[in-house]
MITORMAR-721102 format. One record per residue (C-alpha): residue in one letter; y, x, z. Coordinates in steps of 0.1 Angstrom, whole numbers, plus 5000, padded with zeros to 4 digits. Layout:
<rs>
r, v, u, w
A, Y, X, Z
...
</rs>
This chain:
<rs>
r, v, u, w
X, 2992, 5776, 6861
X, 2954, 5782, 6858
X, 2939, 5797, 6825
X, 2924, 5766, 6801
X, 2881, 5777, 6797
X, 2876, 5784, 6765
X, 2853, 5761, 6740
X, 2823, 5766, 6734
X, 2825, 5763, 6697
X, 2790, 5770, 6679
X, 2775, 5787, 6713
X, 2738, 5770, 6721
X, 2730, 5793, 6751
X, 2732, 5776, 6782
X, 2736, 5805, 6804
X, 2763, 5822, 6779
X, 2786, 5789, 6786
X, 2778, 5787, 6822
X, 2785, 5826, 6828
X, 2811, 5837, 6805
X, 2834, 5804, 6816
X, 2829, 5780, 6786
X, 2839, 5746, 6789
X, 2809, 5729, 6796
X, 2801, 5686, 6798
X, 2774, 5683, 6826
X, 2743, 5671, 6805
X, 2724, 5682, 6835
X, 2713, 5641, 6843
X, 2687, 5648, 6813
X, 2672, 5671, 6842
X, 2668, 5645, 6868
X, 2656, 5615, 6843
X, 2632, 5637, 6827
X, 2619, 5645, 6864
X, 2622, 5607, 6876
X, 2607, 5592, 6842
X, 2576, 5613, 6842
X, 2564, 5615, 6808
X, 2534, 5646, 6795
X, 2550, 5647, 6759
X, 2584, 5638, 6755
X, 2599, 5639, 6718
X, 2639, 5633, 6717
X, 2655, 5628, 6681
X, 2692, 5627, 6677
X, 2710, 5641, 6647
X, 2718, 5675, 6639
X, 2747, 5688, 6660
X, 2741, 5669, 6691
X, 2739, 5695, 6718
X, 2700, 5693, 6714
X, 2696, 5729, 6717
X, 2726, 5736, 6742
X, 2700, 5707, 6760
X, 2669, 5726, 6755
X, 2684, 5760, 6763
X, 2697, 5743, 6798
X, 2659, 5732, 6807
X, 2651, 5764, 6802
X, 2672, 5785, 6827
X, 2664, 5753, 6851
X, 2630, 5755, 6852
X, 2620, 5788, 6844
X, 2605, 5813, 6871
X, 2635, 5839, 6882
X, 2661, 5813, 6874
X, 2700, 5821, 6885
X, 2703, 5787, 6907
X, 2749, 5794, 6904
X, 2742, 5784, 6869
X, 2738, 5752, 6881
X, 2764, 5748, 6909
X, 2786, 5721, 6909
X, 2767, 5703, 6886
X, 2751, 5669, 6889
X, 2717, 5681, 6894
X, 2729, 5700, 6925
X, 2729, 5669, 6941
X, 2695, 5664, 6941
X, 2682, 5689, 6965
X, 2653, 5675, 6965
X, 2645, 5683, 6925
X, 2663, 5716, 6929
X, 2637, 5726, 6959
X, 2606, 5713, 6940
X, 2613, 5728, 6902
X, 2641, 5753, 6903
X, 2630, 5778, 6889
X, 2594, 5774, 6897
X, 2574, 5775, 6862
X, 2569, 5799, 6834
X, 2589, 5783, 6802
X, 2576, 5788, 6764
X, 2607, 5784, 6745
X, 2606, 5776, 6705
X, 2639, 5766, 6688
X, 2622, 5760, 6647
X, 2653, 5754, 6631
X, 2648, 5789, 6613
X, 2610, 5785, 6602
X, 2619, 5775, 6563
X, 2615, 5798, 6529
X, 2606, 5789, 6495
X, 2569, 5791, 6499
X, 2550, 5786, 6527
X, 2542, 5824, 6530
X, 2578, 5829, 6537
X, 2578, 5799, 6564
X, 2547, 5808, 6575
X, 2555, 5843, 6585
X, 2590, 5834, 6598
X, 2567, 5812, 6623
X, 2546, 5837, 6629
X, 2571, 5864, 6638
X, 2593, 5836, 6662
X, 2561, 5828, 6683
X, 2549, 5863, 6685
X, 2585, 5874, 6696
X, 2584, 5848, 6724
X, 2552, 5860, 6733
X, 2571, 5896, 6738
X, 2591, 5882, 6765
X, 2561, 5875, 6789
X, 2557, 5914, 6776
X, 2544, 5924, 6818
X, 2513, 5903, 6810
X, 2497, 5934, 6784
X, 2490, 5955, 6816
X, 2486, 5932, 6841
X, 2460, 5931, 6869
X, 2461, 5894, 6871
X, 2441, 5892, 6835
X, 2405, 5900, 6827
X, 2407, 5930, 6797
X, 2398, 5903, 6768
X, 2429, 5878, 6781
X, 2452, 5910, 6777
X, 2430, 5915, 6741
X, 2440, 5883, 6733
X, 2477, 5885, 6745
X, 2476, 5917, 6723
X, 2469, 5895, 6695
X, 2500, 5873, 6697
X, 2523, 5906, 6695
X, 2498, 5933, 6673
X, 2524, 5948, 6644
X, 2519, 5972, 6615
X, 2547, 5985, 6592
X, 2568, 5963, 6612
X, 2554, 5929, 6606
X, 2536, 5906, 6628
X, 2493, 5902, 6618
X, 2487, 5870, 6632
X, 2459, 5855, 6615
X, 2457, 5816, 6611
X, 2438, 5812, 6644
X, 2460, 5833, 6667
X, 2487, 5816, 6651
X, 2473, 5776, 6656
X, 2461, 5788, 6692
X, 2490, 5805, 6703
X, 2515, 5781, 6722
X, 2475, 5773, 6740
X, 2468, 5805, 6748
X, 2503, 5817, 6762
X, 2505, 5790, 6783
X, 2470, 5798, 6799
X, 2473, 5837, 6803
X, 2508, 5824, 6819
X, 2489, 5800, 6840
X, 2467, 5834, 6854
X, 2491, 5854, 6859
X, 2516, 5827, 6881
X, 2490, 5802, 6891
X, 2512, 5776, 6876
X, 2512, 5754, 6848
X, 2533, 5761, 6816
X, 2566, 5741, 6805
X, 2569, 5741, 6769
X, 2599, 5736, 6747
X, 2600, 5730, 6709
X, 2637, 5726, 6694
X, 2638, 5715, 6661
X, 2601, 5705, 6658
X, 2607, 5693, 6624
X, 2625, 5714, 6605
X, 2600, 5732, 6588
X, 2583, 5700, 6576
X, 2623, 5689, 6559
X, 2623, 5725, 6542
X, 2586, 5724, 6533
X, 2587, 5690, 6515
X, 2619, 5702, 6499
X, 2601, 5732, 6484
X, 2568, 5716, 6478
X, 2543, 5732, 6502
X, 2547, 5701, 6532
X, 2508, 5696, 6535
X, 2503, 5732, 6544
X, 2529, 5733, 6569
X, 2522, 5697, 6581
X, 2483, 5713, 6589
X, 2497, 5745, 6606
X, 2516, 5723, 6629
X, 2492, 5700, 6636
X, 2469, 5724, 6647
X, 2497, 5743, 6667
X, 2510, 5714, 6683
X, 2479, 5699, 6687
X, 2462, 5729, 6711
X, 2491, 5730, 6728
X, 2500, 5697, 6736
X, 2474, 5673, 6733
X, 2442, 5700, 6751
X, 2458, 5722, 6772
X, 2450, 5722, 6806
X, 2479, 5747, 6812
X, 2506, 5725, 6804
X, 2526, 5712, 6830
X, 2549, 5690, 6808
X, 2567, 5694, 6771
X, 2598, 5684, 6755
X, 2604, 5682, 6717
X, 2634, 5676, 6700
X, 2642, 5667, 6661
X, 2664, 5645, 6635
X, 2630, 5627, 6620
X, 2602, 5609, 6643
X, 2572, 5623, 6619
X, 2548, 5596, 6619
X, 2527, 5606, 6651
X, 2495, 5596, 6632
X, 2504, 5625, 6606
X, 2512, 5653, 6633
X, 2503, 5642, 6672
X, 2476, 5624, 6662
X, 2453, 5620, 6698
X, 2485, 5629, 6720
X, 2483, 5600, 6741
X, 2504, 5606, 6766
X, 2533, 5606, 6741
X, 2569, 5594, 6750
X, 2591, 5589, 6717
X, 2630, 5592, 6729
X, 2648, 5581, 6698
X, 2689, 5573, 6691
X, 2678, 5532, 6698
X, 2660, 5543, 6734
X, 2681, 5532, 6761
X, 2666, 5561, 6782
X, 2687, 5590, 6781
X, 2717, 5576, 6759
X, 2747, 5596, 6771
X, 2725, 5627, 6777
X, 2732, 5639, 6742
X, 2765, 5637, 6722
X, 2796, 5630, 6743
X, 2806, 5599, 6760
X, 2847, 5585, 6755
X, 2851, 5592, 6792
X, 2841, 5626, 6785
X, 2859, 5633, 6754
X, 2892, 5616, 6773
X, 2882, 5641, 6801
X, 2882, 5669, 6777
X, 2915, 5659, 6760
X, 2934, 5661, 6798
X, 2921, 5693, 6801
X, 2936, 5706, 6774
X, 2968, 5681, 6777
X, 2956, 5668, 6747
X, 2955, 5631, 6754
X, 2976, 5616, 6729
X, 2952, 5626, 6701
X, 2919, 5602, 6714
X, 2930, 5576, 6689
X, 2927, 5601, 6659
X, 2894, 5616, 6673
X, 2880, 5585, 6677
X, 2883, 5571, 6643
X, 2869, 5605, 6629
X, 2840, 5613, 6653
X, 2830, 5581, 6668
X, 2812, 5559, 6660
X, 2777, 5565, 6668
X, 2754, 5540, 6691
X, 2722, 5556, 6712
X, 2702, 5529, 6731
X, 2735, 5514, 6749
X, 2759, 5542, 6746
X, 2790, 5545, 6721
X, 2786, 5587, 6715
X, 2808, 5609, 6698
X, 2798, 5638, 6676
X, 2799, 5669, 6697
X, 2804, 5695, 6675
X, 2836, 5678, 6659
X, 2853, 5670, 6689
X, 2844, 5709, 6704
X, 2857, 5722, 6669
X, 2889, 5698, 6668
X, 2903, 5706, 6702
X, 2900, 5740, 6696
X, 2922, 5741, 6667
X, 2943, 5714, 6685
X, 2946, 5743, 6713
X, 2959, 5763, 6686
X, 2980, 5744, 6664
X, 2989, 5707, 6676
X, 2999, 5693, 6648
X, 2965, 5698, 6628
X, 2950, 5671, 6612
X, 2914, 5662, 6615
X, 2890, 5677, 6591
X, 2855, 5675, 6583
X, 2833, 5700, 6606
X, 2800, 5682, 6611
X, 2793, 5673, 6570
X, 2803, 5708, 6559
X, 2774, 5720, 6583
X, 2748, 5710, 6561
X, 2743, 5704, 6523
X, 2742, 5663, 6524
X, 2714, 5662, 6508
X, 2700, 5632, 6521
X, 2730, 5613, 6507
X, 2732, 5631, 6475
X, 2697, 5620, 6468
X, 2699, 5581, 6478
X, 2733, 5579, 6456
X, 2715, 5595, 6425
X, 2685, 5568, 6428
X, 2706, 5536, 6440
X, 2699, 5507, 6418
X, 2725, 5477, 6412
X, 2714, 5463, 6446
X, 2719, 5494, 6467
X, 2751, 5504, 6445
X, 2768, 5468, 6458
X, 2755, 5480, 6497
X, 2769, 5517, 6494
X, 2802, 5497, 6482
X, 2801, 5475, 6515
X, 2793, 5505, 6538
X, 2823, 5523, 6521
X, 2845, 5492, 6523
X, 2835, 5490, 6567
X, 2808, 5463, 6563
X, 2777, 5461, 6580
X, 2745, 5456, 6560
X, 2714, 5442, 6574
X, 2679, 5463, 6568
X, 2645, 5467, 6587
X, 2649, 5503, 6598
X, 2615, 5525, 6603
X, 2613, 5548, 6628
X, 2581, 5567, 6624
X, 2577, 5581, 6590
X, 2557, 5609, 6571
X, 2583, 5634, 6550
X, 2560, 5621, 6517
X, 2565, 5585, 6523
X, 2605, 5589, 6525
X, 2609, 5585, 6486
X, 2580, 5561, 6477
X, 2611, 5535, 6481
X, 2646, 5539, 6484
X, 2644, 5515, 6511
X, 2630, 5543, 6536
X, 2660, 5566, 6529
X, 2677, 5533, 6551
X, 2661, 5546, 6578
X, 2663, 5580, 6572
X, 2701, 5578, 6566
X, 2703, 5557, 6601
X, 2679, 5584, 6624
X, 2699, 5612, 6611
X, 2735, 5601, 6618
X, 2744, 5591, 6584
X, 2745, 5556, 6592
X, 2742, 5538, 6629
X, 2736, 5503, 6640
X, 2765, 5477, 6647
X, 2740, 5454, 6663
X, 2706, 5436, 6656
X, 2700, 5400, 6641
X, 2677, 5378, 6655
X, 2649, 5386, 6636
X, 2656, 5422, 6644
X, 2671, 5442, 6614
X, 2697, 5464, 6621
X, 2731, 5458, 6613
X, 2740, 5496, 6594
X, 2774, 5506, 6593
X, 2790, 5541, 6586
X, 2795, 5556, 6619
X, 2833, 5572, 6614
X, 2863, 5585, 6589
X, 2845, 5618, 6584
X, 2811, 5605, 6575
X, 2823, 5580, 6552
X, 2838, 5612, 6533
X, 2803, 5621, 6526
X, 2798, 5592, 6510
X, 2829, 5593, 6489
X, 2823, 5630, 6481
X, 2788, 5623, 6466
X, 2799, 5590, 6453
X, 2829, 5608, 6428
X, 2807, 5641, 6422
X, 2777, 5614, 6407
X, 2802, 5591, 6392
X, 2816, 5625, 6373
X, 2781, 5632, 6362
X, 2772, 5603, 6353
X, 2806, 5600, 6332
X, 2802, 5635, 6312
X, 2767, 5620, 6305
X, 2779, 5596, 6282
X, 2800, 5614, 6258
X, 2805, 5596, 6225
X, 2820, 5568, 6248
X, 2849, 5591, 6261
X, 2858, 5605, 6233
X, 2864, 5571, 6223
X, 2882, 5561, 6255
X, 2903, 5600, 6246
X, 2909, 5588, 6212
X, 2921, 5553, 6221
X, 2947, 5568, 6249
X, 2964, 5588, 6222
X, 2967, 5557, 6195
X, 2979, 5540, 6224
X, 2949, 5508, 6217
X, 2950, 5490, 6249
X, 2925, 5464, 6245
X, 2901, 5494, 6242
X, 2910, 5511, 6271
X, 2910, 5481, 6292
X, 2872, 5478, 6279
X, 2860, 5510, 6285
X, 2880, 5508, 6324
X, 2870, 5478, 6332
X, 2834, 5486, 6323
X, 2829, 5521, 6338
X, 2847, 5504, 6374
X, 2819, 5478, 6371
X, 2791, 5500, 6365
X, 2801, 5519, 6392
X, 2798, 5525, 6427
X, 2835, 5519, 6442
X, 2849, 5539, 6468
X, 2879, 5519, 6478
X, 2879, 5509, 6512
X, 2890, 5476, 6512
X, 2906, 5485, 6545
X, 2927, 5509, 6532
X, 2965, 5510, 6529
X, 2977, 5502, 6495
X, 2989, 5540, 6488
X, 2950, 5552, 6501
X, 2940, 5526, 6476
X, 2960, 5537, 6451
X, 2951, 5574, 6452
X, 2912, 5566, 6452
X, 2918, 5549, 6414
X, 2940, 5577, 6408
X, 2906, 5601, 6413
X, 2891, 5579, 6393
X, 2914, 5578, 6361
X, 2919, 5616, 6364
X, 2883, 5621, 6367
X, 2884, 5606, 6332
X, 2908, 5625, 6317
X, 2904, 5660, 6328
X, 2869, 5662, 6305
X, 2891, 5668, 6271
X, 2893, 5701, 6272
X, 2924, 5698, 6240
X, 2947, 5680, 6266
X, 2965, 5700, 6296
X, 2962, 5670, 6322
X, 2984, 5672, 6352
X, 2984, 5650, 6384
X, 3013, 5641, 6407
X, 3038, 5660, 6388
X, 3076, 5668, 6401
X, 3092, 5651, 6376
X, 3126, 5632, 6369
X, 3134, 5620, 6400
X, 3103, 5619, 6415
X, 3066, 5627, 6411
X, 3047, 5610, 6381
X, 3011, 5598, 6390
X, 2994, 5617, 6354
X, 3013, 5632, 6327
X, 2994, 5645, 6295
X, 3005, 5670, 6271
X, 2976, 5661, 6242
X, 2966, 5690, 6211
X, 2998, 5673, 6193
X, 3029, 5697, 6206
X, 3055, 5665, 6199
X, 3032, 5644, 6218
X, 3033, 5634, 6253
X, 3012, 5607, 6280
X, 3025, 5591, 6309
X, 3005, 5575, 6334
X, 3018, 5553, 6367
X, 2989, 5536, 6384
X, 2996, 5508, 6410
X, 2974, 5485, 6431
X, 2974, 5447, 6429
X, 2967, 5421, 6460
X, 2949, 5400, 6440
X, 2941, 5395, 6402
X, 2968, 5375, 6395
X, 2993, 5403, 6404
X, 2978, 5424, 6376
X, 3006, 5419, 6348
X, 3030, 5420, 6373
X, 3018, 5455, 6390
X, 3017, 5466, 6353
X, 3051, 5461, 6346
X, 3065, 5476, 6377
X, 3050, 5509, 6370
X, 3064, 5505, 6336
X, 3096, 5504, 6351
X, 3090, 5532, 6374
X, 3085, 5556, 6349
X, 3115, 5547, 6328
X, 3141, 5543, 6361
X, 3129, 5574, 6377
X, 3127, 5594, 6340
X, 3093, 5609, 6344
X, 3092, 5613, 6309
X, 3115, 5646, 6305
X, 3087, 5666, 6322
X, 3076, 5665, 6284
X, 3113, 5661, 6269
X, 3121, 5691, 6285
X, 3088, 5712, 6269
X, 3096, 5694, 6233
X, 3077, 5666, 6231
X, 3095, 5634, 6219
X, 3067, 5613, 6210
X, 3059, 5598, 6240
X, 3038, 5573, 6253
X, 3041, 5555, 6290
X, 3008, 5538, 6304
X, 3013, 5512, 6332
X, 2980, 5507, 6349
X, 2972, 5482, 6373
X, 2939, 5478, 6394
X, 2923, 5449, 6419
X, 2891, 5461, 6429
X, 2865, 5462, 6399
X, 2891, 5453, 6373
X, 2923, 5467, 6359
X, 2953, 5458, 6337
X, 2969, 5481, 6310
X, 3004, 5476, 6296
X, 3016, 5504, 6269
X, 3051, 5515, 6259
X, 3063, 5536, 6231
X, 3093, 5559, 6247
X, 3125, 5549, 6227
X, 3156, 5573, 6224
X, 3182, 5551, 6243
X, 3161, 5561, 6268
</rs>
């Protein structure tokens, strides 16, 4: 039996895959439609972690002059001999990937850019003594790579003029036009405005961009990629032969991210089938123009431990690859309003908004209505269809996102909690004296002030556990108690057991869910009943505590139910 490829799990370089034997899904169609839908300027944005530089790195060893044509054998663009004839291999290629120009100032960004262009420039290092260049073109190539004490000394104007001028010494010395690529294109306006410099950097890039794209002569065509459409007013301003490419163009929908046929594909391969359904409910999820997409980078990541281990369970690869900032941010600002939507997104429910696909990096937080569209253009959310009068139907794309939310949701709601702390010493104080009436108050208040992150299409046990967070997120803040949670004890595992400052004290907690509000009292005294059959209260017998107290809680949605019992000795 033939070896399995390997995956190509966090690898970008399209020649690395194509010669070293990676797996690899033919994205090479972006090649042909790129060719066949002519356009001067064309700016993709997808998310991050959707194979746009793998995408960018393959245009590259396509087009560029000396390129190794068995890279692409096989492939779909093969079969178009008549593209492979014209531009295989035919043009010089100025490749930029940004996602590295950031720092803390913009002197730091700044020379990170400078020292990434300048090192492209080094690559075309045969034009410093050629014969094809007049002595000041190879002066002013020697200004894009000059160093002293090993640091780049572009000044501002070799720097703005550079992508411009390394297309047309390029130009001289092939007599052909220039392809550029810029991967990225907008991460050093996200790190700028995050560190408070963004109108510098929005003016360098203007200016760069702007020779390059918008009056060179030299350029045969471009292709940008980024999360964020930047408002083309603020950084292409005069570009007009400008082709925007975003996640709701039907144009090039399956060219980035992985279709199901491909991820079922994939799964044969690796005689893997029988896990689709779990991959699709985690990495699904997404819509580009008229294409359901899967997350690339999960499903690379998750077969590869599936290769490995079978049995695994899915986790959470694309979130842990970047801070969640975005999300962080809209949960700390949500008003009532947005609270009740984030509860409906959580819960699988679409909500309607007018989404804005052009905006400036400044403009995001003049209302939390922009970070919508923000959420929706960088894969946080995605659109379950459009009304009639054309807002977008928003939905969390997929199990592993909606962690996100339920991640940032708990870490605020604990925040927000230990913010306010006369009233849990109160709710502390009342658990001990066993005064229910109080501790139904302070629960039933804190549930409705907050933002819930019960899914209402959870089983009852999922349910359970998320109010289970909840309650112990509560407790844990006393620092006199020794709060435990799920705890072996009896004949089972109790849901929270408590030993308070008092050594003859002792809390137990059972929590249980409800159907419906009337099944509160009920649920209540089940868990009562639980405790007592199942003897979770010699956990704290059995450490010397005899005066004990049982809590049976019960919860339906934004309300809860508490029933109190003093433990008795018959017991």
């Amino acid at each position: 039996m033939a070896a399995l490829l390997k995956l190509p799990v966090g690898i970008e370089d399209f020649r690395e895959i194509r010669r070293l034997g990676f797996y690899y899904i033919d994205k090479t169609k972006l090649i042909e439609q790129l060719l066949d839908n002519w356009g001067k300027v064309n700016l993709f944005t997808r998310p991050r972690r959707f194979g746009k530089t793998l995408n960018m790195s393959m245009l590259r060893y396509f087009f560029e002059i000396g390129a190794d044509s068995t890279l692409f054998e096989g492939l779909n663009i093969s079969q178009r001999k008549d593209l492979v004839e014209e531009y295989l291999g035919k043009f010089p290629v100025i490749f930029l990937t940004l996602k590295g120009v950031e720092g803390e100032t913009f002197a730091k960004a700044k020379a990170k850019l400078v020292k990434l262009v300048a090192l492209e420039a080094e690559r075309f290092h045969f034009l410093k003594d050629s014969d094809r260049l007049t002595e000041n073109e190879k002066a002013r190539y020697g200004a894009l790579v000059q160093m002293s004490s090993g640091k780049y000394l572009m000044d501002d104007e070799t720097l703005e003029a550079a992508l411009q001028t390394l297309s047309e010494l390029l130009f001289h010395y092939y007599g052909q036009k220039t392809i550029i690529l810029i991967d990225e294109y907008d991460v050093p306006l996200d790190k700028a405005y995050q560190n408070g410099y963004y109108q510098e950097m929005l003016s360098l890039l203007r200016a760069l961009f702007g020779d390059a794209l918008k009056t060179n002569q030299f350029l045969q065509f471009a292709v940008l990629t980024g999360c964020l459409r930047v408002s083309k007013e603020s950084i292409f301003t005069g570009l007009n032969n400008f082709k925007v490419l975003s996640i709701t163009d039907v144009r090039f929908d399956e060219q980035f991210g992985f279709t199901e046929e491909e991820v079922s594909k994939l799964l044969k391969t690796y005689h893997l089938e029988g896990h689709l359904p779990e991959i699709k409910e985690w990495y699904d999820g997404y819509h580009f123009g008229a294409a359901d997409i899967y997350c690339p980078w999960d499903v690379i990541n998750h077969v590869d431990l599936l290769c490995k281990n079978p049995t695994a369970m899915p986790q959470c690869y694309w979130i842990n690859t970047s801070g969640n900032i975005l999300v962080k941010n809209f949960i700390t600002r949500a008003n009532k309003t947005t609270q009740d939507e984030i509860e409906r997104l959580v819960a699988g429910e679409p909500i309607e908004k007018n989404v804005r696909l052009e905006l400036t990096y400044d403009e995001i937080d003049n209302s939390i209505e922009n970070i919508w569209s923000v959420l929706f253009t960088t894969g946080y959310l995605t659109q379950a269809g459009i009304t009639d009068q054309g807002a977008y139907k928003l939905v969390i794309p997929n199990k592993e996102v909606k962690e996100v939310y339920k991640v940032q949701i708990q870490e605020w709601f604990d925040k927000k909690v230990r913010a306010n702390t006369e009233q849990l010493t109160f709710l502390w104080k009342s658990v001990e004296e066993g005064n229910v009436s109080s501790i139904e108050q302070y629960l039933n208040r804190t549930l409705s002030n907050s933002i819930s992150v019960f899914d209402t299409k959870a089983p009852e046990k999922e349910k359970e556990s998320s109010y289970h967070t909840f309650l112990v997120g509560l407790l844990i803040g006393n620092t006199n108690w020794v709060v435990r949670s799920n705890v072996e004890a009896g004949e089972g595992f109790a849901d929270i057991i408590i030993k308070p400052e008092n050594p003859d004290a002792g809390i137990v907690f059972e929590l249980k869910y409800s159907k419906d509000i009337s099944g509160l009292d009920k649920a209540c005294a089940k868990a009562i009943e639980q405790i007592k059959s199942r003897r979770y209260y010699e956990y704290l017998r059995n450490d010397g505590r005899h005066d004990i107290t049982l809590y049976g809680i019960a919860f339906y949605k934004k309300r809860c139910k508490v029933v109190v019992e003093k433990r008795k000795e018959e017991w």
